[in-house]
TORSEDREN-809679 format. One record per residue (C-alpha): x, y, z; residue number from 1; residue in three letters. Coordinates in steps of 0.02 Angstrom, whole numbers, always signed. Example, Ala and Ser with C-alpha at 12.3 -4.5 7.8 and 13.67 -1.06 7.14 Angstrom:
<sites>
<site X="+615" Y="-225" Z="+390" num="1" residuo="ALA"/>
<site X="+684" Y="-53" Z="+357" num="2" residuo="SER"/>
</sites>
This chain:
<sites>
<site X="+0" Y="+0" Z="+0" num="1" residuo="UNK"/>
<site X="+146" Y="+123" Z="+41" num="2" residuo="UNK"/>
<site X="+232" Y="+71" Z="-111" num="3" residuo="UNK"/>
<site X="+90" Y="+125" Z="-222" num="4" residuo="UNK"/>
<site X="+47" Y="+254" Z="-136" num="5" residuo="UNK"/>
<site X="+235" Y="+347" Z="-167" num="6" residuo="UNK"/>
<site X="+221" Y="+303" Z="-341" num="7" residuo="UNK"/>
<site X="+46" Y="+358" Z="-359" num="8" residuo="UNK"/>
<site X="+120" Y="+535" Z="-298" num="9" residuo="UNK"/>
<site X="+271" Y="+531" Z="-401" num="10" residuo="UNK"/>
<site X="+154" Y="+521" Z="-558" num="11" residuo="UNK"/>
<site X="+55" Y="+639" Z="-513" num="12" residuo="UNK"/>
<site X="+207" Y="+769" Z="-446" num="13" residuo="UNK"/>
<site X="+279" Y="+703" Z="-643" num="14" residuo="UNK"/>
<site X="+121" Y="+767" Z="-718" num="15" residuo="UNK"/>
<site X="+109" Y="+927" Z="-630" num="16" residuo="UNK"/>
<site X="+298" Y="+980" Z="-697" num="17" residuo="UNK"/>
<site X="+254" Y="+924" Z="-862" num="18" residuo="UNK"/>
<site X="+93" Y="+1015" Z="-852" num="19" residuo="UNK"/>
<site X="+182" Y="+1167" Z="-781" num="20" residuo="UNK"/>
<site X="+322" Y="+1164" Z="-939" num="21" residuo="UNK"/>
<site X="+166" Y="+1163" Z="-1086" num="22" residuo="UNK"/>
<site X="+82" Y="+1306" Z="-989" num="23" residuo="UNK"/>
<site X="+250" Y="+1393" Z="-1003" num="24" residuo="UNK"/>
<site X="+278" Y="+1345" Z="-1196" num="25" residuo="UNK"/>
<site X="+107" Y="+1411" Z="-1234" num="26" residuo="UNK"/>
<site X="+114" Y="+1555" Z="-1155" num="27" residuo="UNK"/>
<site X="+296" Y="+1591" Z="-1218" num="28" residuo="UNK"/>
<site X="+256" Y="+1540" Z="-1415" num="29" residuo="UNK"/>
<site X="+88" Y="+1673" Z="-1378" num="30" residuo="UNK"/>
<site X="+224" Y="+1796" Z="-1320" num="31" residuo="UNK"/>
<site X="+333" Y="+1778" Z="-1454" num="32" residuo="UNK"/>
<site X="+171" Y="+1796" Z="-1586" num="33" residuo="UNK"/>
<site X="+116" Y="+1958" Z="-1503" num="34" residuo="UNK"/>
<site X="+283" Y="+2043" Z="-1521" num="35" residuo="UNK"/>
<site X="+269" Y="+1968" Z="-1699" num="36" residuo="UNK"/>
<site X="+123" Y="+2041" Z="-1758" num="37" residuo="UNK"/>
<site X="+148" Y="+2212" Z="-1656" num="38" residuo="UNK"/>
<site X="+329" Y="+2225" Z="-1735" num="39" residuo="UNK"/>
<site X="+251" Y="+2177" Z="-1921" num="40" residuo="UNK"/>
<site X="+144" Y="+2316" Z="-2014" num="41" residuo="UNK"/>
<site X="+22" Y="+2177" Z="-2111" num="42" residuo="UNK"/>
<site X="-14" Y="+2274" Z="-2246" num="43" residuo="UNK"/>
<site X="+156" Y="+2297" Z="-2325" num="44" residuo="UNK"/>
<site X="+240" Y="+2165" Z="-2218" num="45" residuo="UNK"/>
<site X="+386" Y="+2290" Z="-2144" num="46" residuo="UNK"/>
<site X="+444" Y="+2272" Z="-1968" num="47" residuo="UNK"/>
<site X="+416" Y="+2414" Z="-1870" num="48" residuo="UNK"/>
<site X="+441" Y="+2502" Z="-1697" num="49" residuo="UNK"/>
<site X="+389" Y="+2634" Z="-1620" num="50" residuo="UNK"/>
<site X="+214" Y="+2667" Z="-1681" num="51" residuo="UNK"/>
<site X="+148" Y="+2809" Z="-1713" num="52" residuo="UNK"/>
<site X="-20" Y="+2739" Z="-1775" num="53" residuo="UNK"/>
<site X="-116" Y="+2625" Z="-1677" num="54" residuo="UNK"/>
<site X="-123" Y="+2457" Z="-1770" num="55" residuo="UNK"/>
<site X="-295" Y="+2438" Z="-1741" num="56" residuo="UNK"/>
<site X="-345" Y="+2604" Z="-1813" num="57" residuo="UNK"/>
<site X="-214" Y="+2576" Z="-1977" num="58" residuo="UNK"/>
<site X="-310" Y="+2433" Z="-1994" num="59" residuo="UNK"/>
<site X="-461" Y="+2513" Z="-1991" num="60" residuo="UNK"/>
<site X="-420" Y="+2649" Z="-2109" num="61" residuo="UNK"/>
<site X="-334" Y="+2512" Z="-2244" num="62" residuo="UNK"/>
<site X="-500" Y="+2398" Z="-2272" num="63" residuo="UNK"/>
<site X="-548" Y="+2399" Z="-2446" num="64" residuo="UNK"/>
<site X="-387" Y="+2507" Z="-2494" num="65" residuo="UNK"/>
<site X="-280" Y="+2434" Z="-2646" num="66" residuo="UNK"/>
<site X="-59" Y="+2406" Z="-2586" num="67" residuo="UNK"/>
<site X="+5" Y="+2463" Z="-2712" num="68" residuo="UNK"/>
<site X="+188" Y="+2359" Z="-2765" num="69" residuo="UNK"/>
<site X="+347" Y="+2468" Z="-2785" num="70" residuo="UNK"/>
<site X="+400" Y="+2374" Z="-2924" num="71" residuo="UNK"/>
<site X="+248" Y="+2409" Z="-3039" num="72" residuo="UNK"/>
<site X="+186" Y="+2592" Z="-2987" num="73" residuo="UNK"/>
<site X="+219" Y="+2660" Z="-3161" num="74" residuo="UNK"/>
<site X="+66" Y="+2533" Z="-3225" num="75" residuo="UNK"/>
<site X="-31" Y="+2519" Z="-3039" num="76" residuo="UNK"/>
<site X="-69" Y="+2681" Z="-3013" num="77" residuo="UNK"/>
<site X="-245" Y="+2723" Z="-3060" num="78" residuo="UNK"/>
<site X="-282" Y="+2910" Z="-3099" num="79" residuo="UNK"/>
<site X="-424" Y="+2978" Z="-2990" num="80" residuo="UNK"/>
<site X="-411" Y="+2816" Z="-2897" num="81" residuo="UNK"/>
<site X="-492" Y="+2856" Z="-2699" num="82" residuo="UNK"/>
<site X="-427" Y="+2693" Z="-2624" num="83" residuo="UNK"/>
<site X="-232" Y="+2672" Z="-2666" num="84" residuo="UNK"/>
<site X="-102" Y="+2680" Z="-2553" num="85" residuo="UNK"/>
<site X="+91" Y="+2654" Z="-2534" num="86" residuo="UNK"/>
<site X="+184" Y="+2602" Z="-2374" num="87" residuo="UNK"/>
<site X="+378" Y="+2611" Z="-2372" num="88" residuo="UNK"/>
<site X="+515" Y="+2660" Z="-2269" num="89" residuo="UNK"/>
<site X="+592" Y="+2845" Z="-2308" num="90" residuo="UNK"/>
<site X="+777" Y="+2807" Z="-2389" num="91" residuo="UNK"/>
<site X="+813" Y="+3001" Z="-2423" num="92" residuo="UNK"/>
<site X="+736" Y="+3162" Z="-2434" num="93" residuo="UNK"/>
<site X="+654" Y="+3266" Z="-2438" num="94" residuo="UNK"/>
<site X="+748" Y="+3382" Z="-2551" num="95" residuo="UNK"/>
<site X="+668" Y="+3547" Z="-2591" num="96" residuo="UNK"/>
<site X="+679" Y="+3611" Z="-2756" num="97" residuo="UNK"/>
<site X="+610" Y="+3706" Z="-2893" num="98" residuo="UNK"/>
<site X="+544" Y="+3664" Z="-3063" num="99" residuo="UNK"/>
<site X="+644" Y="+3722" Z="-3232" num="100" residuo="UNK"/>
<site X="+503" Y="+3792" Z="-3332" num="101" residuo="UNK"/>
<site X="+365" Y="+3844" Z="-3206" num="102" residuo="UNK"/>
<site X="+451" Y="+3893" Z="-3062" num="103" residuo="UNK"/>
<site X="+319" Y="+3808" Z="-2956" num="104" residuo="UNK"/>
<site X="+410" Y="+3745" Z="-2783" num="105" residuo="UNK"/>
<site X="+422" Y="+3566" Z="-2752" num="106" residuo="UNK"/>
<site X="+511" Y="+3444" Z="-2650" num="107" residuo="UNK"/>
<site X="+547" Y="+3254" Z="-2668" num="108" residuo="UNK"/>
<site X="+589" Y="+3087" Z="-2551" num="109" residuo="UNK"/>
<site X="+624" Y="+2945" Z="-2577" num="110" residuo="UNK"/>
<site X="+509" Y="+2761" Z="-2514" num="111" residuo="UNK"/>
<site X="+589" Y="+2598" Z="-2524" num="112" residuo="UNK"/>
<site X="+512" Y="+2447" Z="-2496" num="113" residuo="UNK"/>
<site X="+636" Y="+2345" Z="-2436" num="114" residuo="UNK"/>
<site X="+613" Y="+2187" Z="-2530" num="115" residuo="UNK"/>
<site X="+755" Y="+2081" Z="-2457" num="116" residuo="UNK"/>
<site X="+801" Y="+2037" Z="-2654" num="117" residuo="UNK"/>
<site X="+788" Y="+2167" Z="-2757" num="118" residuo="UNK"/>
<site X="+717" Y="+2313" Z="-2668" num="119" residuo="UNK"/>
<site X="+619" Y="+2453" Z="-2758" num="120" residuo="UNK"/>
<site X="+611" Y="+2630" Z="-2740" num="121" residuo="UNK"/>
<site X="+494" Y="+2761" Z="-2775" num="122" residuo="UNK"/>
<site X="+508" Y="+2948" Z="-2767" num="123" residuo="UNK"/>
<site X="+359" Y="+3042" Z="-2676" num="124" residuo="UNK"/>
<site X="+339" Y="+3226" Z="-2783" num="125" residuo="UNK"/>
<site X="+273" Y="+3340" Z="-2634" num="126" residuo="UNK"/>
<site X="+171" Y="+3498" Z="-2694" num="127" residuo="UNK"/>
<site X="+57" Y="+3633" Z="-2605" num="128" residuo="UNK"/>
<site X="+10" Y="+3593" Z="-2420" num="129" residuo="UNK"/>
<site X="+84" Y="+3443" Z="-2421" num="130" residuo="UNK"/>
<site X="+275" Y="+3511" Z="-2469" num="131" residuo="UNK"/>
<site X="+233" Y="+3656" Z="-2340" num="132" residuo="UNK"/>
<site X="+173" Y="+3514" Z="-2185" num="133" residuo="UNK"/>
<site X="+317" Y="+3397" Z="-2259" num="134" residuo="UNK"/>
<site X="+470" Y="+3456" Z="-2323" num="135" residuo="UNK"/>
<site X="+464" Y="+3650" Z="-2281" num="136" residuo="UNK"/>
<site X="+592" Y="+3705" Z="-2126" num="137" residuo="UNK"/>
<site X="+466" Y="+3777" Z="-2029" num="138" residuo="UNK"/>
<site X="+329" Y="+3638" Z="-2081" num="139" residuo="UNK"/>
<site X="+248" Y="+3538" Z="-1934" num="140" residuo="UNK"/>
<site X="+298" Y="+3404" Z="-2012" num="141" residuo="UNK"/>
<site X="+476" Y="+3409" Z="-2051" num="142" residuo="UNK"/>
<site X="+553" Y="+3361" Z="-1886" num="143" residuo="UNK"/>
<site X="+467" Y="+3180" Z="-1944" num="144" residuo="UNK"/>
<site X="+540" Y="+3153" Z="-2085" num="145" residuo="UNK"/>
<site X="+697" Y="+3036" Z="-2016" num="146" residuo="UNK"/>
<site X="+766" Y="+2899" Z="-2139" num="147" residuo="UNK"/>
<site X="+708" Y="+2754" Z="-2068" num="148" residuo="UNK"/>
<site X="+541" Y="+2807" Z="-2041" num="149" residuo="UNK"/>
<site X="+396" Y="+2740" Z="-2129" num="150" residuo="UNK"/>
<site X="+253" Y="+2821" Z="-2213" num="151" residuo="UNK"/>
<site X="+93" Y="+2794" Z="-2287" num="152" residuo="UNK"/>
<site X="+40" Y="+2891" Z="-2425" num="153" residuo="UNK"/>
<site X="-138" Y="+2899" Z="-2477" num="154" residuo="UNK"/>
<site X="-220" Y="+2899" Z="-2647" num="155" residuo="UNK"/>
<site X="-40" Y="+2982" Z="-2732" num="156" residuo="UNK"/>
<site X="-59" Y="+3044" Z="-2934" num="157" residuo="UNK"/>
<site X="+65" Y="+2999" Z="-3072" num="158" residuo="UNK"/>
<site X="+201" Y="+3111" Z="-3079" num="159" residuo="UNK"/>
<site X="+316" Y="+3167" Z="-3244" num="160" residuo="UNK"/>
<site X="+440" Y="+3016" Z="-3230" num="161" residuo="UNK"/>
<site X="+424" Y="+2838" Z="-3211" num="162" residuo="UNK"/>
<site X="+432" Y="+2768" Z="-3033" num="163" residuo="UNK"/>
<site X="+364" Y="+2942" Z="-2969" num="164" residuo="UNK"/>
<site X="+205" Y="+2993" Z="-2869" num="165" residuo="UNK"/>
<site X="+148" Y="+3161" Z="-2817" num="166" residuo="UNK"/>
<site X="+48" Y="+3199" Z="-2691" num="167" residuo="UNK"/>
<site X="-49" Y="+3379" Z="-2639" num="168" residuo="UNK"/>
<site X="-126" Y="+3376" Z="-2466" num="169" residuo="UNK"/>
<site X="-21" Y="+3348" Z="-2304" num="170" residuo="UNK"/>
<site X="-145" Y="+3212" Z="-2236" num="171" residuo="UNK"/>
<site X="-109" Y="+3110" Z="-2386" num="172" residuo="UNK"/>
<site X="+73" Y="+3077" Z="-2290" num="173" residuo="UNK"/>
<site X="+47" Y="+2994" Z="-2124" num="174" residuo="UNK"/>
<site X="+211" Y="+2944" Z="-2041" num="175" residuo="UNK"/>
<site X="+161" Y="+2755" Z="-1946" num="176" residuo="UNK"/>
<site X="+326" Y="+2716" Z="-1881" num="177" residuo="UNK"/>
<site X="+531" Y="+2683" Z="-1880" num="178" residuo="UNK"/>
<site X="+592" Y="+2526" Z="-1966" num="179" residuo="UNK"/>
<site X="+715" Y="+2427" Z="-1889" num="180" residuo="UNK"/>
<site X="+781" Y="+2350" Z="-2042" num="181" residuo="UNK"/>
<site X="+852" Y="+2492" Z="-2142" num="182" residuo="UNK"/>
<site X="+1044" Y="+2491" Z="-2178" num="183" residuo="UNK"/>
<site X="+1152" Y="+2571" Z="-2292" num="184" residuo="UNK"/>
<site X="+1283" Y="+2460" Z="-2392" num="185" residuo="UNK"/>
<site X="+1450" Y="+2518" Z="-2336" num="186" residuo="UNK"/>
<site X="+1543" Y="+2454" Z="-2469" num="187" residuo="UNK"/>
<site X="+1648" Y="+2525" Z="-2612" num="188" residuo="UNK"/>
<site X="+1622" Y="+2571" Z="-2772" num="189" residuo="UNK"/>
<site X="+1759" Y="+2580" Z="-2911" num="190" residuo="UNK"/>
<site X="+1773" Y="+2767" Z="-2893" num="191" residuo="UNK"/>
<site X="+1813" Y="+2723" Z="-2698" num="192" residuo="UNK"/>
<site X="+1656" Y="+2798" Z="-2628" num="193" residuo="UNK"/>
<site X="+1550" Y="+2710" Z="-2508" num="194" residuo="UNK"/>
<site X="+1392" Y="+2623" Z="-2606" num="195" residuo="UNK"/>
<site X="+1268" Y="+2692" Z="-2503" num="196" residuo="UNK"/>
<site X="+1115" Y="+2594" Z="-2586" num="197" residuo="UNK"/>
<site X="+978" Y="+2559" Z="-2432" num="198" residuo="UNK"/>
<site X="+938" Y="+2374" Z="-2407" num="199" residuo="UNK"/>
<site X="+855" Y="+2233" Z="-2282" num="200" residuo="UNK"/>
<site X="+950" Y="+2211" Z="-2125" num="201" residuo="UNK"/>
<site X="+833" Y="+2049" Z="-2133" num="202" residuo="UNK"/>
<site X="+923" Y="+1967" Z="-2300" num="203" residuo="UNK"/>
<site X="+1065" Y="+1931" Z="-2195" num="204" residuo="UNK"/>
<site X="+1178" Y="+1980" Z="-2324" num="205" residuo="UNK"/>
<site X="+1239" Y="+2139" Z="-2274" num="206" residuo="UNK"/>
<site X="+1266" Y="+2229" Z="-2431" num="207" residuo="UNK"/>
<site X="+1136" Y="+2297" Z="-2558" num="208" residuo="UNK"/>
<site X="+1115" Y="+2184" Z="-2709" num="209" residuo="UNK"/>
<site X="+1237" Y="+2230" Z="-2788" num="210" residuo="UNK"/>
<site X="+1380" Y="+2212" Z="-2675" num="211" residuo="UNK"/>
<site X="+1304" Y="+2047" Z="-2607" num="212" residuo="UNK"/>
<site X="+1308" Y="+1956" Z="-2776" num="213" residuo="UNK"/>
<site X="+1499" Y="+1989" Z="-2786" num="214" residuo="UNK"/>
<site X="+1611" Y="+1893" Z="-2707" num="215" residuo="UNK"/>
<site X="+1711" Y="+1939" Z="-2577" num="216" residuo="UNK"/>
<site X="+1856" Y="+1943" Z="-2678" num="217" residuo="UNK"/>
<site X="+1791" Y="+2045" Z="-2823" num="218" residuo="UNK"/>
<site X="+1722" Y="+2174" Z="-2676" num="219" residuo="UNK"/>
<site X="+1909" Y="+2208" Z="-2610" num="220" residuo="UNK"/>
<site X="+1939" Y="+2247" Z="-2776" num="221" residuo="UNK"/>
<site X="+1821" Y="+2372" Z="-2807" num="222" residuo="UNK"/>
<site X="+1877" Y="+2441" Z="-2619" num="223" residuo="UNK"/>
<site X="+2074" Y="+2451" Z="-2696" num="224" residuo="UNK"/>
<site X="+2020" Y="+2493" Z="-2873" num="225" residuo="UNK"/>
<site X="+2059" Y="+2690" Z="-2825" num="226" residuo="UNK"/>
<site X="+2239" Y="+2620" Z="-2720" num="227" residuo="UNK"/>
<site X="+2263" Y="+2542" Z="-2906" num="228" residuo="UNK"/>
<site X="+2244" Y="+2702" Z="-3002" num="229" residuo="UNK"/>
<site X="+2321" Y="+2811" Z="-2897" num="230" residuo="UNK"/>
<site X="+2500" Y="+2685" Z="-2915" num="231" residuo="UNK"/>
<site X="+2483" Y="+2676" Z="-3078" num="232" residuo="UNK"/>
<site X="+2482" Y="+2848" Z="-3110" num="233" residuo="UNK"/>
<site X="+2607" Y="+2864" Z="-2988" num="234" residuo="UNK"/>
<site X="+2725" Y="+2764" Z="-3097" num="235" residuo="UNK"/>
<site X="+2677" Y="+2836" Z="-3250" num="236" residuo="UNK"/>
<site X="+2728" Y="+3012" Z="-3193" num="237" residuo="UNK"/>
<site X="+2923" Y="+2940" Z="-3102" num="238" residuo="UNK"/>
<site X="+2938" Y="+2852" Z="-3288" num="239" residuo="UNK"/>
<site X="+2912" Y="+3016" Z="-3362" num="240" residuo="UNK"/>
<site X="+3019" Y="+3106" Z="-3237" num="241" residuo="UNK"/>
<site X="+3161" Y="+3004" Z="-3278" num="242" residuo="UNK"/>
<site X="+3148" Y="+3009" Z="-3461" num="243" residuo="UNK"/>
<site X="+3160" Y="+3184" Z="-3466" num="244" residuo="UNK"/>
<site X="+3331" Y="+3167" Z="-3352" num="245" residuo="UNK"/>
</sites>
């Protein structure tokens, strides 16, 4: 009686630990999903932090809106379209300026959409209210504009060139957030200057596409392609030195 008794309660202490270590696997898998889908903007499927935009009402305001793809604005973009939208992550900008022929003020930035392979970008024309809000330096809006953030811009028109949108009215830009994946590819180009080109911390490649289909070999060369140059020339002008001796 004893006997079963002790191993009646070791079963039972067994199944309580077990019990206790799928209560803690649930709960931390639910953990983990939460921060998953809190870090994730759904709709273009960029991680984010630090909200600006409560999910829940982004949500709201993108039912029945058309995403439109980076890659194929040029031929996505409807005209007069009320339900179109673009979400990317600010890569540069925005740059006032001024046009040649009008003299009308404008300003442009630039959206990327990260795509870990082959990331698009798309240059946001700001006019009227929306330059003044935006891209002015006194507009209420310019201390927002950070690379790295990302915007939302609502129901944008075709601009001049290809791969360009233009948009009038300052609520047409909301800024939802900072993206944690933006980086710049610090490698070098055969003139020596750093590349520059934004791309997906996420792709785990750590270069923009470029750089990451090299090899690493063919990368140091671009990096002492200037070193090259500059000892070749070098050479050419103590050859010519001494020739004149």
């Amino acid at each position: 009686g004893l006997a079963a008794a002790t191993q009646t309660e070791r079963k039972s202490a067994l199944a309580a630990v077990f019990a206790k270590k799928r209560a803690e696997l649930r709960q931390g898998q639910a953990e983990k999903r939460a921060h998953e889908e809190d870090t994730l903007e759904q709709w273009s499927g960029l991680r984010i932090i630090d909200r600006v935009v409560r999910r829940e009402k982004w949500d709201a305001c993108m039912r029945s809106k058309q995403i439109l793809p980076f890659a194929k604005i040029s031929t996505s973009l409807r005209p007069g379209a009320g339900d179109q939208v673009i979400i990317g992550v600010l890569c540069a900008g925005p740059v006032m300026s001024k046009a040649s022929n009008t003299g009308e003020r404008f300003a442009e930035m630039a959206l990327t959409d990260l795509a870990p392979k082959g990331l698009a970008k798309v240059t946001v024309v700001l006019v009227g209210r929306a330059l003044e809000h935006w891209a002015a330096p006194l507009g209420a809006g310019r201390k927002q504009c950070v690379v790295g953030s990302i915007f939302g811009v609502l129901n944008p028109k075709p601009a001049r060139r290809a791969g360009s949108v233009m948009v009038t009215f300052e609520t047409q830009v909301i800024r939802l957030g900072a993206s944690p994946s933006l980086r710049f590819c610090d490698a070098r180009t055969r003139d020596g200057l750093e590349c520059k080109a934004p791309y997906n911390a996420e792709s785990g490649d750590g270069f923009c596409c470029t750089h990451a289909r090299m090899s690493h070999g063919q990368r140091q060369m671009d990096r002492a392609g200037p070193r090259r140059v500059a000892t070749a020339q070098a050479a050419t002008v103590r050859r010519g030195a001494l020739s004149l001796r």
